[in-house]
C-alpha positions, 0 to 999 in steps of 0.5 A: 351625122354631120357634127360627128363628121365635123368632130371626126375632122377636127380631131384628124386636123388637130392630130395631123398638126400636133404631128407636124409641130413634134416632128419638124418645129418642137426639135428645131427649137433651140432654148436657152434653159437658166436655173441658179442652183444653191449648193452646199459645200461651194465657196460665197467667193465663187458665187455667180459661177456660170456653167454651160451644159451640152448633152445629147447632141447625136450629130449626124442624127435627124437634122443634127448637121454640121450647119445645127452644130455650128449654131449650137456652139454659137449659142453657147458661146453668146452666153459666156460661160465661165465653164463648158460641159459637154456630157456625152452621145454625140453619137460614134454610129450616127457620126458614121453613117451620115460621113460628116468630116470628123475634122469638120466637127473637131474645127466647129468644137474647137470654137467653143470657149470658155475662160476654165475650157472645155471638158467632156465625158462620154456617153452610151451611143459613143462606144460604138467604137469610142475611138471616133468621138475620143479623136475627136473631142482631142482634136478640139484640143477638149480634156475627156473625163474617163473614171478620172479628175481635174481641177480649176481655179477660178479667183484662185479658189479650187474647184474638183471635176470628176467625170465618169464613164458610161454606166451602161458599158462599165461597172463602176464603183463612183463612191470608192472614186470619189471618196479617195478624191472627196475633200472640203473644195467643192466638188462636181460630178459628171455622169452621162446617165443620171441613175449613178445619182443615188451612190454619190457620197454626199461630200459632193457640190453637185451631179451633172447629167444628160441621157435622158432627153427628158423623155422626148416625147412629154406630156404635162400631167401624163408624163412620158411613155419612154424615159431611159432610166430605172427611175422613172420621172425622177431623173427626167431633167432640169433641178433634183434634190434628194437627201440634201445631194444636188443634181442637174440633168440637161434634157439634151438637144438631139432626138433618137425617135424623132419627135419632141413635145413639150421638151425642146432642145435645150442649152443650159446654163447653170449659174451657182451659188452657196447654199445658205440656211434661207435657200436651202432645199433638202428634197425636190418632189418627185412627179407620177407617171401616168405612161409608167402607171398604166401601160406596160413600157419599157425602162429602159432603151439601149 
């Protein structure tokens, strides 16, 4: 009886304290993730290209405050990217409710800096309405991608950025957009929500995206209970390949349910290069699900 009540207590303590470190630890872990990509269609004279990505922050959420976001910023700044990104939810409900300055977090974004700028795109929790995030990533003097393009010229070589809107609040049609736009430069997709992947024309460099948070709550092996997309695991972060098209997903800094596991927050820097016949990598594995295998959950969370 005593060593089933020791075990009973073991278990409750081990319990109590994973709890603890989802809930106020793993979440306040601000990580810097690297990853050097090989890409095709990218010019060798632009190999070593740094770009630095933000997603997901949902200011005003959990403990995403103006003080969190000033240190964000200050962490992306000490990795001098050539190129920022910001891919969208930073959150038009939560910006509401919690009356942080929307002038404060223009003048803390605005801090970013980068020698090509700054561009973003929006994502589903920016809708609610869009004019609060819109005003102000302008104010930040910050360019917004809506189904639209740009371009920069880094060593005076040309390089496409093309940003979608929010699939979830949108019918797009990102083939017919990129193929009047699709040509031998280099090419780079940005997309909130990573299911846009497999209708990418393969004219592309490379896809960008957040959204899913990595699932927030992973475990290894197991996987997550609650992953955003109709794909399952396949899109959950970090490096994809598939069919020779390239995709990153940022597994985002802000937290919806609350809690992180094995995933924290992360700031990520890509660094790229020119694919070649030695690195080339035509599909990535595709990892299983226990959750989604053995439990009914839902797909998708809007």
């Amino acid at each position: 009886m005593k060593k089933l009540l020791l075990l009973i207590l073991i278990i409750l303590v081990g319990a109590i304290s994973f709890l603890i470190y989802a809930k106020f630890l793993e979440p306040n872990r601000l990580v810097i993730s690297r990853a050097e990509l090989f890409l095709p269609n990218w010019n060798d004279d632009l190999n070593g290209f740094k770009i630095g990505l933000i997603s997901d922050i949902h200011i005003g959420t959990g403990n995403i405050d103006l003080k969190k976001l000033d240190k964000i910023v200050e962490k992306m700044n000490s990795q001098n990217p050539d190129l920022i990104i910001l891919l969208g939810d930073f959150d038009a409900k939560y910006i509401k409710l919690s009356k942080i300055p929307q002038k404060d977090i223009s003048q803390s974004l605005a801090k970013l800096k980068a020698p090509y700028g700054v561009i973003s795109i929006l994502g589903n929790h920016d809708y609610n309405p869009p004019e609060i995030v819109k005003n102000i990533l302008q104010n930040a003097n910050i360019k917004i991608l809506e189904d639209t393009n740009t371009f920069i010229y880094p060593e005076n070589k040309k390089i496409q950025i093309i940003g979608f809107k929010d699939m979830w609040h949108y019918k797009l049609n990102p083939e017919k957009i990129i193929r009047n736009n699709c040509s031998n430069i280099p090419t780079i997709i940005l997309s909130h929500n990573p299911d846009i992947f497999p209708k990418i024309p393969p004219c592309t460099t490379l896809t960008l995206s957040g959204h899913t948070h990595g699932g927030e709550i992973y475990v290894p092996i197991f996987g997550a209970p609650f992953i955003p997309s109709k794909f399952n695991l396949k899109y959950r972060k970090n490096y994809v390949v598939e069919n020779n098209k390239h995709l990153y997903v940022s597994g985002g800094i802000g937290t919806l349910s609350g809690f992180r596991t094995f995933n924290p927050p992360e700031i990520v820097i890509l660094t790229l290069n020119q694919q070649t016949k030695k690195n080339k990598i035509t599909n990535t594995p595709i990892k299983k699900n226990f959750f989604k295998n053995h439990f009914k959950v839902p797909a998708i969370i809007k």
